[in-house]
DOZAGU-62614 format. One record per residue (C-alpha): chain; residue number from 1; residue in one letter; x, y, z. Coordinates in steps of 0.25 Angstrom, whole numbers, always signed. Example, Ala and Ser with C-alpha at 12.3 -4.5 7.8 and 13.67 -1.06 7.14 Angstrom:
<pt cadena="A" num="1" residuo="A" u="+49" v="-18" w="+31"/>
<pt cadena="A" num="2" residuo="S" u="+55" v="-4" w="+29"/>
//
This chain:
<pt cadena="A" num="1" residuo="X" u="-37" v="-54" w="-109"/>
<pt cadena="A" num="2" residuo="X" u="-33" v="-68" w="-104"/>
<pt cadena="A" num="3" residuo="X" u="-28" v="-71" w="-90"/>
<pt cadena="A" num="4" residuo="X" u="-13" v="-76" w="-94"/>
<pt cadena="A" num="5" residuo="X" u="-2" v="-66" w="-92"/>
<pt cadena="A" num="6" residuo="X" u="+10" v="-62" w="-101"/>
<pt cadena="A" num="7" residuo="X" u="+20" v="-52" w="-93"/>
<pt cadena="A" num="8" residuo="X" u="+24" v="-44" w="-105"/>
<pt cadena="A" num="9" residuo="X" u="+10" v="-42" w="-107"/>
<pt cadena="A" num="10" residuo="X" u="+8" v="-37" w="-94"/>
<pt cadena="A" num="11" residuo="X" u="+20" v="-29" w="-95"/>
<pt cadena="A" num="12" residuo="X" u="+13" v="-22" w="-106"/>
<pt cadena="A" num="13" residuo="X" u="+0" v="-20" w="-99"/>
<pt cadena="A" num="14" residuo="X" u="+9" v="-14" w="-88"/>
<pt cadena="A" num="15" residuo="X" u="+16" v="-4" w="-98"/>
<pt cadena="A" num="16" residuo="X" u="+3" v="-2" w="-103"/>
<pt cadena="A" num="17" residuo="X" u="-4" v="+3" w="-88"/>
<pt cadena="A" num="18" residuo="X" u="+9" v="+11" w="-87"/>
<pt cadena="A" num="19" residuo="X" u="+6" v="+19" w="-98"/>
<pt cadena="A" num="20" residuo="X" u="-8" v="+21" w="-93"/>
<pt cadena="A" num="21" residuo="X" u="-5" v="+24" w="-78"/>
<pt cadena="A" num="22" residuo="X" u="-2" v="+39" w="-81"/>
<pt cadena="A" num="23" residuo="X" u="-13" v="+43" w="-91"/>
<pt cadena="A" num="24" residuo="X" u="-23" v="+34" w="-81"/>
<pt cadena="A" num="25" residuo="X" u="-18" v="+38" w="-67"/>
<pt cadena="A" num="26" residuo="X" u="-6" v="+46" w="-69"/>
<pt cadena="A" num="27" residuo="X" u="-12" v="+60" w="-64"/>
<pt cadena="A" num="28" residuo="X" u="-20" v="+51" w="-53"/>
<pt cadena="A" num="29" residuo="X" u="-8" v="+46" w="-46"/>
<pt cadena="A" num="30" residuo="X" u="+1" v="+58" w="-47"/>
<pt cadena="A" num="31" residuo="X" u="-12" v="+65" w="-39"/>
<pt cadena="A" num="32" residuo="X" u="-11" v="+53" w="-30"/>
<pt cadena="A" num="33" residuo="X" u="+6" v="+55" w="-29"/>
<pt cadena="A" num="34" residuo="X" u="+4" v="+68" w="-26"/>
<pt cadena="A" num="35" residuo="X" u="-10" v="+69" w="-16"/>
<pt cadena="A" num="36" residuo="X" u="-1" v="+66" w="-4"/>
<pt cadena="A" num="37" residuo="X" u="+6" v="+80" w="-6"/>
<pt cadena="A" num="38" residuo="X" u="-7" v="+85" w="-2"/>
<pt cadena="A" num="39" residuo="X" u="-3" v="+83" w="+13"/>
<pt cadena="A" num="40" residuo="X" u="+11" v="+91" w="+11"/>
<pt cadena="A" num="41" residuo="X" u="+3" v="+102" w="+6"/>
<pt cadena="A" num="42" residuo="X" u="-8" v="+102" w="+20"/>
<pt cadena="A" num="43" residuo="X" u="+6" v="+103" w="+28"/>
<pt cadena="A" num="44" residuo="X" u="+10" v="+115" w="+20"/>
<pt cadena="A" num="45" residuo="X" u="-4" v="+122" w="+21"/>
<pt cadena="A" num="46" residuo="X" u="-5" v="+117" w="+35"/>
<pt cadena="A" num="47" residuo="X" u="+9" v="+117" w="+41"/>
<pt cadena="A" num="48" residuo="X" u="+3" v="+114" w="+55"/>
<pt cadena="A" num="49" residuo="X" u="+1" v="+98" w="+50"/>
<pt cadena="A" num="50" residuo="X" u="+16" v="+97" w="+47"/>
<pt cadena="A" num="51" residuo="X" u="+24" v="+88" w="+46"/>
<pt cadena="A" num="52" residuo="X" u="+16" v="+77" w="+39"/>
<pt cadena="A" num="53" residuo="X" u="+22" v="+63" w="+45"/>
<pt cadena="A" num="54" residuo="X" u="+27" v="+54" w="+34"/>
<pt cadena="A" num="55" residuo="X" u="+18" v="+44" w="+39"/>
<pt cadena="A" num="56" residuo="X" u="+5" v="+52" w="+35"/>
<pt cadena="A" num="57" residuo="X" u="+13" v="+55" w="+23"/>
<pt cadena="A" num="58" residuo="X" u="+15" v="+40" w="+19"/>
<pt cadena="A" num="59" residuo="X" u="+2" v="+37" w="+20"/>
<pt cadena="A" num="60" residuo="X" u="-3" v="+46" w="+11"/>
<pt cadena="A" num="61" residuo="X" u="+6" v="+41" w="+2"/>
<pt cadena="A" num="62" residuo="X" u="+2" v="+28" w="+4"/>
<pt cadena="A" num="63" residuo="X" u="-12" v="+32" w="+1"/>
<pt cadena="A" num="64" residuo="X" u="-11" v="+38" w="-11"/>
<pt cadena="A" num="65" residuo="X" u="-4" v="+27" w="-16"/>
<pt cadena="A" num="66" residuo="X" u="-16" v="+16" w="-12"/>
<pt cadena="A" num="67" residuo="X" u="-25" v="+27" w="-19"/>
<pt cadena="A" num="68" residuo="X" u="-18" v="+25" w="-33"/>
<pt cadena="A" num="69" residuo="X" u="-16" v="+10" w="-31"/>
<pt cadena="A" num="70" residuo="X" u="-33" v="+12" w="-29"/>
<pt cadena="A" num="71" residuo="X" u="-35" v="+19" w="-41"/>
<pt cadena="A" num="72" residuo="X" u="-26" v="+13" w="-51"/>
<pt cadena="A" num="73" residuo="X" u="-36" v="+4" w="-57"/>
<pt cadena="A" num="74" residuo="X" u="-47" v="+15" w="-58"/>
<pt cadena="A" num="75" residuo="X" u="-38" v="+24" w="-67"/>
<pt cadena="A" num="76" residuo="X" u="-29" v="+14" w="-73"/>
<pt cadena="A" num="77" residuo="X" u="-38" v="+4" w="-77"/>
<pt cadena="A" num="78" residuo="X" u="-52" v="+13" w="-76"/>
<pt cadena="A" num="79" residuo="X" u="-57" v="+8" w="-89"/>
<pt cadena="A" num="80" residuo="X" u="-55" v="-9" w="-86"/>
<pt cadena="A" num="81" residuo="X" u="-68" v="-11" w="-82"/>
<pt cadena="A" num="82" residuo="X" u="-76" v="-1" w="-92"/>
<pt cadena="A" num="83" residuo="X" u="-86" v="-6" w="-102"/>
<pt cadena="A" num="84" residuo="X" u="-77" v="-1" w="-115"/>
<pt cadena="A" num="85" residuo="X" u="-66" v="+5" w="-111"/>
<pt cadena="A" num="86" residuo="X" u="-62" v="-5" w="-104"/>
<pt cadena="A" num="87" residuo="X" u="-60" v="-14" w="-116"/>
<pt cadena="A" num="88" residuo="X" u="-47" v="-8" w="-118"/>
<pt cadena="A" num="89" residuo="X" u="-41" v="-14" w="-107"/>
<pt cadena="A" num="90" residuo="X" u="-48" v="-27" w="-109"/>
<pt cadena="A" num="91" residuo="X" u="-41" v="-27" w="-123"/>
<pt cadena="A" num="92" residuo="X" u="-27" v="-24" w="-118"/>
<pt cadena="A" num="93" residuo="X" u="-18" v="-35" w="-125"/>
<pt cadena="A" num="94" residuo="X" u="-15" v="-42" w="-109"/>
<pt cadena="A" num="95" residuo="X" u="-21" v="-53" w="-100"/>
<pt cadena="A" num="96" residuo="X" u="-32" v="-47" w="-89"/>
<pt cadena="A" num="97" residuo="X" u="-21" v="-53" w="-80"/>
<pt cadena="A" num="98" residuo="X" u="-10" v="-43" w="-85"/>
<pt cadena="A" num="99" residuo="X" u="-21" v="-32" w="-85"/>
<pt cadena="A" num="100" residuo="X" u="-25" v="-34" w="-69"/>
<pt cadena="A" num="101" residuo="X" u="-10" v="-36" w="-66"/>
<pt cadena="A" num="102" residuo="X" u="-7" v="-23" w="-72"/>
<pt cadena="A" num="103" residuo="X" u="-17" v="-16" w="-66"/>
<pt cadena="A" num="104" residuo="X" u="-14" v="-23" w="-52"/>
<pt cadena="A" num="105" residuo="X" u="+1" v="-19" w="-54"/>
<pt cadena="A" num="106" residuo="X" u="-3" v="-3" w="-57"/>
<pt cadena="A" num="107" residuo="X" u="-14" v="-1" w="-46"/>
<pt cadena="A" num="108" residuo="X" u="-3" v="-9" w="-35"/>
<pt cadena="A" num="109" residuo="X" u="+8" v="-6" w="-38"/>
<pt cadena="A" num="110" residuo="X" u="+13" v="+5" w="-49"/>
<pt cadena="A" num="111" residuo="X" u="+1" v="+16" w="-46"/>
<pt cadena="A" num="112" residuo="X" u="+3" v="+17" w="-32"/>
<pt cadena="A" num="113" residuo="X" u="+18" v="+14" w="-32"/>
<pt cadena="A" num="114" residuo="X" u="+18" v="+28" w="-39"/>
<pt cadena="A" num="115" residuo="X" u="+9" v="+36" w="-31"/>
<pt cadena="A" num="116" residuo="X" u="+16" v="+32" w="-18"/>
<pt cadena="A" num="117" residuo="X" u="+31" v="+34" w="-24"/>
<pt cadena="A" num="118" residuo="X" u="+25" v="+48" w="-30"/>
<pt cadena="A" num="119" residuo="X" u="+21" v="+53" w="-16"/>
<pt cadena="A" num="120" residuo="X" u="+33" v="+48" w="-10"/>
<pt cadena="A" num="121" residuo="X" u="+41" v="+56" w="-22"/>
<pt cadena="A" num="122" residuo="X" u="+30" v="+69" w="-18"/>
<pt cadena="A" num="123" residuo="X" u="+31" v="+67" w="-3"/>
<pt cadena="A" num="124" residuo="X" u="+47" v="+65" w="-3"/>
<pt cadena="A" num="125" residuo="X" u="+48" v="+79" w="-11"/>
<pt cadena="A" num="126" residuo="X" u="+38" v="+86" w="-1"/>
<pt cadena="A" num="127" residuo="X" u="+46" v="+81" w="+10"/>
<pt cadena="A" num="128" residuo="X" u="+59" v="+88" w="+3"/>
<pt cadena="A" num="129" residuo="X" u="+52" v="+100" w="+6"/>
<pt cadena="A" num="130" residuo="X" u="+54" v="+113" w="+15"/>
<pt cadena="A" num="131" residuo="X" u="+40" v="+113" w="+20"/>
<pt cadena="A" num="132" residuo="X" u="+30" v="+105" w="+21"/>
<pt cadena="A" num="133" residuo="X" u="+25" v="+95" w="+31"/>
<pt cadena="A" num="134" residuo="X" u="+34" v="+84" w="+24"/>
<pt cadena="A" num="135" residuo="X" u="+45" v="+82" w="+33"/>
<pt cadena="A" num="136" residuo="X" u="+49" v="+69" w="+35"/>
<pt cadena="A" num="137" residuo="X" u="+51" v="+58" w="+22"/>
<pt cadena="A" num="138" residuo="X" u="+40" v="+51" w="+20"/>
<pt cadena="A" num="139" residuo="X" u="+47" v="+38" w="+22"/>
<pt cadena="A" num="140" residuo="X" u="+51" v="+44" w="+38"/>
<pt cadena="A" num="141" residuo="X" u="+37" v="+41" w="+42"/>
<pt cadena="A" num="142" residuo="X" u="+36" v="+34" w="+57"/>
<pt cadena="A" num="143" residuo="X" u="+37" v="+20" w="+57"/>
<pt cadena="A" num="144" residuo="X" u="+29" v="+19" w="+72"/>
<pt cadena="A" num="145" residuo="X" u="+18" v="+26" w="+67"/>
<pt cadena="A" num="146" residuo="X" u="+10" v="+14" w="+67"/>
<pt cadena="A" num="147" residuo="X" u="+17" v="+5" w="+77"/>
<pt cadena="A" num="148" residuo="X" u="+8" v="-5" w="+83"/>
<pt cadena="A" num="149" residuo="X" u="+19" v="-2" w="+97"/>
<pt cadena="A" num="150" residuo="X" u="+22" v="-17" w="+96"/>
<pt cadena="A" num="151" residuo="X" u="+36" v="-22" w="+103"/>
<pt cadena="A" num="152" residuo="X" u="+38" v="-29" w="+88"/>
<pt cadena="A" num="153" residuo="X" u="+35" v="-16" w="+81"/>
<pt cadena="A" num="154" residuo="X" u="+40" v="-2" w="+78"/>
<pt cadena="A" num="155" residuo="X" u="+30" v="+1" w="+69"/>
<pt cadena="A" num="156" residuo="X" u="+19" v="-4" w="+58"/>
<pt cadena="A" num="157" residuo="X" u="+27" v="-4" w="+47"/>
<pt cadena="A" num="158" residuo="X" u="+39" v="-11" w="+53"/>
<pt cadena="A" num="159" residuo="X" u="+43" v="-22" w="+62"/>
<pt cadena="A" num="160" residuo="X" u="+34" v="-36" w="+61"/>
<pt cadena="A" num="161" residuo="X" u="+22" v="-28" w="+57"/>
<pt cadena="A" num="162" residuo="X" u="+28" v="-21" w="+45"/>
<pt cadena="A" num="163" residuo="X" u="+28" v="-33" w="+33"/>
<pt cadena="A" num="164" residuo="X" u="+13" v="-37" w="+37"/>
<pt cadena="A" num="165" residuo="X" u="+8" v="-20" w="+37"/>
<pt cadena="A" num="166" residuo="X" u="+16" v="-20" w="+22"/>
<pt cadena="A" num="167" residuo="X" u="+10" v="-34" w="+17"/>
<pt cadena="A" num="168" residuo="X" u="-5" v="-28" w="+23"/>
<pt cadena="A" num="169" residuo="X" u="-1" v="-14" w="+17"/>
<pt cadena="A" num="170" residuo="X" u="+3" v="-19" w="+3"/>
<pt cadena="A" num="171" residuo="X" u="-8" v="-30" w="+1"/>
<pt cadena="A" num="172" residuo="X" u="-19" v="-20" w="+6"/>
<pt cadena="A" num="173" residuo="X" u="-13" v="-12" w="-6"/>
<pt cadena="A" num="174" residuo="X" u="-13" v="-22" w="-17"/>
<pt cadena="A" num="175" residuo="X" u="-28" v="-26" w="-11"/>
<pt cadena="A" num="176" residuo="X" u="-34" v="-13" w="-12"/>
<pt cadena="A" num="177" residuo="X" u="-28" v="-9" w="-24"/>
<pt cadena="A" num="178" residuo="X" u="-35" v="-22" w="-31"/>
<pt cadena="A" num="179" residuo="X" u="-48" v="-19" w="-24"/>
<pt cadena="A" num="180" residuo="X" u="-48" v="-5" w="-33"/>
<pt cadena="A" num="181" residuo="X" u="-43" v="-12" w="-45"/>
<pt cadena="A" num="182" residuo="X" u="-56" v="-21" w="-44"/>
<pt cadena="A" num="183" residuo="X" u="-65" v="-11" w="-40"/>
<pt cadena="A" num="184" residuo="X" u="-60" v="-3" w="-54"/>
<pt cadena="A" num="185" residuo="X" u="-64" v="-15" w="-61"/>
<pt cadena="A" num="186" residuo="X" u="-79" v="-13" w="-55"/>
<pt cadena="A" num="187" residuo="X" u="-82" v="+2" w="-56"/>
<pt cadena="A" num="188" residuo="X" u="-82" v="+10" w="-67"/>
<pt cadena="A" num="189" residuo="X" u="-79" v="+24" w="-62"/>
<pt cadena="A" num="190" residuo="X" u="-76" v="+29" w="-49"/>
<pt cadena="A" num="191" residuo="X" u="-68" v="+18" w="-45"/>
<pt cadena="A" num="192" residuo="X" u="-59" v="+21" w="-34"/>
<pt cadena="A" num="193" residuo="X" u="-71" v="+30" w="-27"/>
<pt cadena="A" num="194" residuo="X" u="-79" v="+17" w="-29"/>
<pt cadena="A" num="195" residuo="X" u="-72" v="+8" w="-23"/>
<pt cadena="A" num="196" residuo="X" u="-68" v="+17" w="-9"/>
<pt cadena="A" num="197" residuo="X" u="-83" v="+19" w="-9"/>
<pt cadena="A" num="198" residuo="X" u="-86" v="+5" w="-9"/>
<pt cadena="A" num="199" residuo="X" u="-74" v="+2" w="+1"/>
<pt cadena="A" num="200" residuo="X" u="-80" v="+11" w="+9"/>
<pt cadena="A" num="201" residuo="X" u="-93" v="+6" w="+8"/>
<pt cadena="A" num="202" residuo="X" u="-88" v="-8" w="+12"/>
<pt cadena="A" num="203" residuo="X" u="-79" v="-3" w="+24"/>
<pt cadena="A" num="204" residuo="X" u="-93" v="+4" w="+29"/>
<pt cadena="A" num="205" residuo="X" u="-101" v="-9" w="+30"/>
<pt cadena="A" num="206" residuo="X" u="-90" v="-16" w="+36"/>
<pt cadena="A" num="207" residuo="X" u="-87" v="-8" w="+46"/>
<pt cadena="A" num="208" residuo="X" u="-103" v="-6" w="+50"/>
<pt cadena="A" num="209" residuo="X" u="-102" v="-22" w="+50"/>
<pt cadena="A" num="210" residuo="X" u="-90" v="-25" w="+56"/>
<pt cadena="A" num="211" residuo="X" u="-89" v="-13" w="+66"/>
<pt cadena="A" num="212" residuo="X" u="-100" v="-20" w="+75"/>
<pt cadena="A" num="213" residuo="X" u="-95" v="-32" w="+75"/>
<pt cadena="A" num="214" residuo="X" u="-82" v="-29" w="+79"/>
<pt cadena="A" num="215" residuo="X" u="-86" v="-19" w="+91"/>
<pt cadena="A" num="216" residuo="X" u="-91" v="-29" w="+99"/>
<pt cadena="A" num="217" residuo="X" u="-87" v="-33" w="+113"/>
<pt cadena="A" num="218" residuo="X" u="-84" v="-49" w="+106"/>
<pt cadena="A" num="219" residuo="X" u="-75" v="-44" w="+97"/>
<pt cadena="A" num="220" residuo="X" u="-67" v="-35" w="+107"/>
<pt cadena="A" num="221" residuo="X" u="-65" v="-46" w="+114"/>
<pt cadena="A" num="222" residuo="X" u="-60" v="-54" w="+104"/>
<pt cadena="A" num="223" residuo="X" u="-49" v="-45" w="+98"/>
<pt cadena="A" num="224" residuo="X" u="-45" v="-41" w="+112"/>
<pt cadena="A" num="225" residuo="X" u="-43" v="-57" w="+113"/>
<pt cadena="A" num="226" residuo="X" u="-37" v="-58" w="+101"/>
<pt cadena="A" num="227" residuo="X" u="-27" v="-46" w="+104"/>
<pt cadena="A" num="228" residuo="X" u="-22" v="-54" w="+115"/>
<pt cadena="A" num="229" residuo="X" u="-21" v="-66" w="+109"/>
<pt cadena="A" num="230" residuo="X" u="-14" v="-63" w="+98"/>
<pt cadena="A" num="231" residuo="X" u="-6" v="-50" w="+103"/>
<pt cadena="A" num="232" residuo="X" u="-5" v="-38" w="+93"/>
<pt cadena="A" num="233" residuo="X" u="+5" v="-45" w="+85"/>
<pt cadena="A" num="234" residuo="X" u="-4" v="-56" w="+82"/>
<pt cadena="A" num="235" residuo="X" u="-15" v="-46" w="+80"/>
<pt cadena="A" num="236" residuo="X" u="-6" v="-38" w="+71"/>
<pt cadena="A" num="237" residuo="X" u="-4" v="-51" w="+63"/>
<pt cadena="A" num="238" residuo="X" u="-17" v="-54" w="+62"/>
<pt cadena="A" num="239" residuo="X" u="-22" v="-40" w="+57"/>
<pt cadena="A" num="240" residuo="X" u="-11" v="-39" w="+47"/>
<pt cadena="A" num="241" residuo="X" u="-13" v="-54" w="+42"/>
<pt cadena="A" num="242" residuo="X" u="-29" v="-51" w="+41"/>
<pt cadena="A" num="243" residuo="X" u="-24" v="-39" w="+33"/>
<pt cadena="A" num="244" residuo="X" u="-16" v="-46" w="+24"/>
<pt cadena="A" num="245" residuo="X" u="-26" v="-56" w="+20"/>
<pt cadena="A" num="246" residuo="X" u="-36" v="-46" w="+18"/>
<pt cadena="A" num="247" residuo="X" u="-28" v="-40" w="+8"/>
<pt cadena="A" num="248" residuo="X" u="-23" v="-52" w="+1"/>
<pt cadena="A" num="249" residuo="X" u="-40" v="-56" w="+0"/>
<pt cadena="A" num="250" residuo="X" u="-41" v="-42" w="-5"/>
<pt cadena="A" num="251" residuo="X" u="-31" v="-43" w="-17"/>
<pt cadena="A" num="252" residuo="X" u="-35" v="-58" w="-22"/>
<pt cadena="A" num="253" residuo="X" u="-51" v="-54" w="-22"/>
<pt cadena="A" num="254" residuo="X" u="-49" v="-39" w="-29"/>
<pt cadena="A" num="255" residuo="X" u="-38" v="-45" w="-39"/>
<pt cadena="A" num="256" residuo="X" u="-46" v="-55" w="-41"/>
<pt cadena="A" num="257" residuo="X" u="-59" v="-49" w="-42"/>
<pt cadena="A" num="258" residuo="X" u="-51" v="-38" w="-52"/>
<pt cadena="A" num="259" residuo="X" u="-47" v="-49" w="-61"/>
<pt cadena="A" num="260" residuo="X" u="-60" v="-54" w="-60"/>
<pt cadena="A" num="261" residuo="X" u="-67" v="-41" w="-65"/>
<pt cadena="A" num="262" residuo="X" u="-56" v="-39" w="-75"/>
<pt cadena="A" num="263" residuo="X" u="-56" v="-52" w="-82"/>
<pt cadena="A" num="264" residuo="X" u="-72" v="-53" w="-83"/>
<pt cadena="A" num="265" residuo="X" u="-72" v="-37" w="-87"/>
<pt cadena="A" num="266" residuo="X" u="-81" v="-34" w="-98"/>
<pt cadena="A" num="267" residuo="X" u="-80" v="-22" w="-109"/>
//
């Protein structure tokens, strides 16, 4: 259990997560691949909601995606933090390092990497069909869907804003993903629930703090001056670069506080 790391060692712990991902979470993610079907089946019942965009479509993708990367942890590892079974995974023949960085590697990227290409796969085929409110692929969604109208921008996802929406996207992702990696290390059972309920509980108390601080006539003013100031470019830059340091705050305080917890865990 110390701190140095060895890559055929890790390579074993990876093997050995590999072999546990279907017994663990196998069932689970196949749910999660196949819950976006659910809106195929409203447009059969309902025909009147047809056709459903490949925007809508992606999204729910998207989703069910983050939700897998959210539970990873919780079924994979669910026994890390519990007083006697967890002292099985303390005496794994690998460093805490090699551990965590499995775990990271499973919960970021394999886990929902298969979730999101399994509904793709599922989407794809219910497009290929007679009926249904599938029409278009789901990678002919409309790119303007979220344009800001700038002269510089045909759409959100492209032109200059594009690279600054991925990098906020993708490290939003990572940082979330290791908020629910830490918050497995902490409760015992329920752990997903838990932790929207505490999110939820947090996002309640800042908004009844920072609602009436915002709606005031001084700070009007001073966004309307910063608008002009800056322009909507600048203003743009300045949401997307207080996005991304956010994000990167997020993922050095929860992967350091999971390795915190990790490394002074005790059976």
């Amino acid at each position: 259990m110390n701190n140095t790391f060895d890559w055929n060692r890790f390579c074993e712990v990876v093997k050995k997560d590999f072999r546990n991902m279907w017994p663990l979470f196998g069932r689970t993610m196949l749910i999660l691949a196949l819950l976006p079907m659910t809106i195929w089946l409203v447009s059969v019942v309902f025909p009147g909601v047809s056709p459903v965009s490949a925007n809508f479509r992606l999204w729910a993708v998207k989703l069910v995606a983050m939700l897998a990367a959210c539970m990873t942890a919780s079924r994979m590892y669910r026994t890390w933090n519990l007083v006697g079974e967890g002292i099985y995974y303390a005496m794994l023949p690998a460093s805490k390092l090699e551990k965590l960085l499995s775990a990271a590697f499973y919960s970021i990227v394999v886990c929902p990497l298969l979730v999101f290409f399994g509904s793709i796969v599922v989407d794809t085929f219910l497009t290929m069909l007679p009926f249904g409110g599938y029409h278009d692929w789901i990678w002919q969604r409309d790119p303007g869907l979220f344009s800001f109208n700038l002269d510089t921008d045909p759409g959100f996802h492209y032109g200059p804003w594009g690279t600054l929406y991925s990098i906020t996207y993708l490290l939003s992702f990572v940082g979330t993903t290791l908020l629910f990696m830490f918050t497995s290390t902490l409760f015992k059972r329920h752990k997903v629930l838990r932790t929207f309920l505490w999110i939820y509980l947090i996002e309640f108390v800042l908004t009844l703090v920072l609602v009436p601080m915002l709606n005031t006539p001084s700070f009007t003013v001073w966004f309307i001056g910063l608008f002009k100031d800056m322009g909507p470019d600048g203003v743009l830059n300045l949401f997307f670069g207080g996005m991304i340091a956010f994000a990167v705050i997020e993922i050095v305080v929860f992967g350091w506080l999971t390795w915190r917890r990790l490394d002074r865990m005790g059976y």
